[in-house]
N, C-alpha and C positions, 0 to 999 in steps of 0.2 A: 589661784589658790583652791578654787574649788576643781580641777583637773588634777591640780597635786592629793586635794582628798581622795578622791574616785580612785586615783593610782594606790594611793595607800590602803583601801578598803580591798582594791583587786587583788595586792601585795600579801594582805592577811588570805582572802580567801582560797589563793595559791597555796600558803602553807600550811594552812591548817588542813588542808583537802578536799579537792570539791567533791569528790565522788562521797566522802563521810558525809560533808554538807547537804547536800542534794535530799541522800539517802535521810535524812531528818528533816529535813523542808516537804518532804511527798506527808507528814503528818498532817500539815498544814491543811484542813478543810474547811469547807465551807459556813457550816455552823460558826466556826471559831472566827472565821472573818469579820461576818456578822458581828459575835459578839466584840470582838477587839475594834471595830469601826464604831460600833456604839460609844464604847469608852473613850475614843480619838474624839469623835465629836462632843460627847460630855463634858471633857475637859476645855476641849477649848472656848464651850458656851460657860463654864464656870468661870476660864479666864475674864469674860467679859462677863459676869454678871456681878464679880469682882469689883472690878473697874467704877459699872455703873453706882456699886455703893458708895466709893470714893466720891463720884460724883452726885450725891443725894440733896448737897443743895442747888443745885442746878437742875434746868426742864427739859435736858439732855433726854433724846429719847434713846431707847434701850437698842434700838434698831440701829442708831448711825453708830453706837459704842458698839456694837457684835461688829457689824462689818468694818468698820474701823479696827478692831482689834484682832480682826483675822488676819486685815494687812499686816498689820503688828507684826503677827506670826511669821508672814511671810517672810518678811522684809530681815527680822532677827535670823532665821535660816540661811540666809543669804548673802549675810555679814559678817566679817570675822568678829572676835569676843562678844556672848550671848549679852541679849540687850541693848549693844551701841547702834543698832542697826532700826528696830523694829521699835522702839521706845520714842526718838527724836520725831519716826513719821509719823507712829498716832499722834502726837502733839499736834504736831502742825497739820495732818488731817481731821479731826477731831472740828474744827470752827469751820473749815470748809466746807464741812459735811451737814452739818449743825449752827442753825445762827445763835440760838440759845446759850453760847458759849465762848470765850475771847481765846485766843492764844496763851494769855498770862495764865491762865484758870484751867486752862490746858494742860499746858507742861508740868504745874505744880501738882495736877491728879495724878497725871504720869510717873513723876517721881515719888509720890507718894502708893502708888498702886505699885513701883520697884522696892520700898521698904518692905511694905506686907510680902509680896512674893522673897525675897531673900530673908526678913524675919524669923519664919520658918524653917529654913535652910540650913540657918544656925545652930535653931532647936537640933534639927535631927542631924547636925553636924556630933553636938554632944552625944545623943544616944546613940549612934555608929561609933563612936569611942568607947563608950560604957560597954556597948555588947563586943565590943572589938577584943575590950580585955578581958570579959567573961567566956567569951569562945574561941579563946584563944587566936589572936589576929595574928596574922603575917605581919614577918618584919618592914617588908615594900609595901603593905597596905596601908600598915598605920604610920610610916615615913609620908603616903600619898593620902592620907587623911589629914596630916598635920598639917600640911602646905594646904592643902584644899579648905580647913579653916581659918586660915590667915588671908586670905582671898575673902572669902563671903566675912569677914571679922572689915576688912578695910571697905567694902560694900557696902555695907552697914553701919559705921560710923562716919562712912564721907557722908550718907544722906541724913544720918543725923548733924553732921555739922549746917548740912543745909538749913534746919529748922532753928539750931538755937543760932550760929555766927552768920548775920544778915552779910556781914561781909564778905563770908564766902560762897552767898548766891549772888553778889552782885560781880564778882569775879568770875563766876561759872556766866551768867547772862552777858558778860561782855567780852571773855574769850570767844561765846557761842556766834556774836555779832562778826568779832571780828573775824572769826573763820569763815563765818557763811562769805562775808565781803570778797574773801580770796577765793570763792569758788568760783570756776570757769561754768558757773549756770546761770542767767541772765534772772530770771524769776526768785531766786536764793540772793544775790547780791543787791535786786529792788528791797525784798522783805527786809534784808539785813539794814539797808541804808535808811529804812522806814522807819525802824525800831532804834536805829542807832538815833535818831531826831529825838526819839521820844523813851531814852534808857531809864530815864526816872522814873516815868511812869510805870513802864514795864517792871522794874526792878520792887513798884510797889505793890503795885497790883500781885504780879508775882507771890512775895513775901506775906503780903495779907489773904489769899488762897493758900499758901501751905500752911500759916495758922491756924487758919480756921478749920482746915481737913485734919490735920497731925492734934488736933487739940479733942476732936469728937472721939469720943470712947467707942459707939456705936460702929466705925467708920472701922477704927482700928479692932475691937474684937471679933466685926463680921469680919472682916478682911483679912486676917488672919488665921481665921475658924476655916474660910475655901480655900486658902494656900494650902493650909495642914492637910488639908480635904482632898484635893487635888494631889499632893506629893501622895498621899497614901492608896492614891488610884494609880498612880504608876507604880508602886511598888505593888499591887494587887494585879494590876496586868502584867509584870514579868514574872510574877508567882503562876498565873492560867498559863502564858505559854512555854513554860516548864512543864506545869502538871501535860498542857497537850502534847509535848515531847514525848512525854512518860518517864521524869525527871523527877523528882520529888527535891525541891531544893529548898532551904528553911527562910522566914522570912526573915529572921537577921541577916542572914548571909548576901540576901537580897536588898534589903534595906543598904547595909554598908556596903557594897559595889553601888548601887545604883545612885548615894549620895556622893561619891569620888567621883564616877563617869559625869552628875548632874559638875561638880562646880568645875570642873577638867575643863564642861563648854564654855564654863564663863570666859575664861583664858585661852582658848583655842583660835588660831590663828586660820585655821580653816573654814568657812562658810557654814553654820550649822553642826563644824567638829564633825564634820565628814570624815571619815577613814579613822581620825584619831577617837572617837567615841565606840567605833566597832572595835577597834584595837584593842583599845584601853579595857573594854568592859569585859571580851573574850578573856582578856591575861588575865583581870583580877579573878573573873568565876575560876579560870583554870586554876589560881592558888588555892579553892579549897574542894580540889581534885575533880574539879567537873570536867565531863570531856569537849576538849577546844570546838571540835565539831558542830556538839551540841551548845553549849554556851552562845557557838557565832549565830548556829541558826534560828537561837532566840531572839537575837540580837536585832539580822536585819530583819528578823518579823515585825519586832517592835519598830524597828524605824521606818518602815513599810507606812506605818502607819504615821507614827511621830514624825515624820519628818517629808517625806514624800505624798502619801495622804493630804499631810497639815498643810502642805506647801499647795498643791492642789485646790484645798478648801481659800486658803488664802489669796492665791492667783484669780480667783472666780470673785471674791470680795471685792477686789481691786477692778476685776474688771467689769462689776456690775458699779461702782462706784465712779471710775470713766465714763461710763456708759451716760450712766444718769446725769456726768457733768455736760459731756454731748449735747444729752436732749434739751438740758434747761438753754443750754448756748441755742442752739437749733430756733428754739423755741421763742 
């Protein structure tokens, strides 16, 4: 899937024209690097400082939650639909990393650190509608907004249902059991068999972690205050490489592409929505007359960073994290 992206990212860059493209990418210098790599790493130290609020009753240090949460990133790049990938292995990396912390107290941060980040999501799902109908939206954009908030609308009430119907986290933790069982990984089907001995407990431990996090006010208004924070630093970074284009593009217009392309990943069957996020993002700017050209080469600038960069910072996380499992074994 991730060769079927690359193909479809090469697909767009064919038609839209490489020689236009090119001729927009030589804008690209170094200053701007700079700054745009500052912002790549901001964000994803905000991801995780995030996190660690989620985690504030715990002695978790700040250090195993960054590098843990960079794999995060990785690993969600690398998976199809954003989230199913990079979310299950902070969990279970998370207590490895950290004794201060069990699996049950784990997973429950996690999911609760996936509310706060889709939360937000929601919000500015509605103000991409509101400005949608004040600047007059296209008819394919607000058909692909509607759909894009019925997606993050069932995101957002499945993980509510986690909190109030105990029943359907004890259904979620023993589908989890039972899949891990049928994986052909010998280390996943011991954990699985481990926890399947002991589902009660898990299942309480569990449920009395996402109370106590889902119930702090503190937990939930920071957590949501750097979601909002965070989404509004992306749409201020494809605002800069516009303006370094010499584009002047408006920030609604930006705002509502940039919340379609964001929930498009949640769904995306490709690794990170490789190919389909450049696609996707090029067509919507081209609906309010940008040229395709331009549009793409803001695009893989931004994903230069967002996604290739992020990937990078994350592979380095992971493998300083091996690393250190090595030596304590070694040792």
């Amino acid at each position: 899937m991730f060769l079927a992206g690359v193909l479809i990212m090469a697909g767009v860059f064919v038609y839209v024209g490489p020689e236009d493209i090119l001729r927009d990418l030589l804008k690209f210098n170094f200053r701007y690097f700079v700054l745009l790599l500052g912002i790549q790493v901001l964000t994803m130290v905000l991801w995780a400082v995030k996190w660690r609020l989620v985690l504030r009753h715990t002695k978790v240090s700040f250090k195993s939650v960054l590098t843990v949460s960079f794999a995060g990133y990785l690993a969600n790049n690398l998976t199809p639909v954003y989230m199913m990938g990079g979310e299950p292995l902070m969990a279970y990396l998370l207590p490895k990393v950290d004794r201060h912390i069990n699996v049950e107290k784990s997973a429950a941060s996690v999911i609760v650190n996936t509310f706060l980040t889709v939360f937000p999501v929601f919000g500015l799902i509605l103000l991409a509608v509101v400005l949608g109908f004040r600047y007059d939206i296209p008819l394919q954009l607000s058909a692909v907004l509607f759909v894009a908030g019925c997606v993050v609308a069932l995101v957002f009430f499945a993980v509510l249902l986690l909190f109030f119907k105990q029943e359907y986290s004890r259904k979620l933790i023993t589908f989890t059991i039972g899949l891990a069982k049928r994986m052909p990984v010998a280390f996943l089907r011991e954990h699985a068999l481990d926890a399947e001995e002991r589902v009660e407990g898990v299942i309480a431990g569990f449920n009395k972690a996402m109370r106590k996090t889902m119930t702090d006010k503190g937990i939930l208004v920071s957590g949501i205050s750097i979601s909002t924070l965070i989404w509004a630093v992306y749409v201020g970074q494809t605002y800069v490489i516009f303006r370094m284009l010499g584009v002047e593009v408006p920030l609604e217009t930006i705002l509502i592409v940039k919340v379609v392309s964001l929930v498009t990943s949640f769904i995306s069957i490709t690794p990170g929505a490789i190919g389909i996020f450049e696609g996707l993002t090029t067509w919507l700017f081209s609906l309010y007359r940008i040229a395709s050209s331009t549009a793409l080469a803001a695009v893989l600038i931004e994903r230069l960073f967002s996604f290739w960069i992020g990937n990078l910072i994350g592979f380095l996380a992971i493998a300083y994290l091996g690393a250190g499992y090595l030596l304590k074994k070694a040792v």
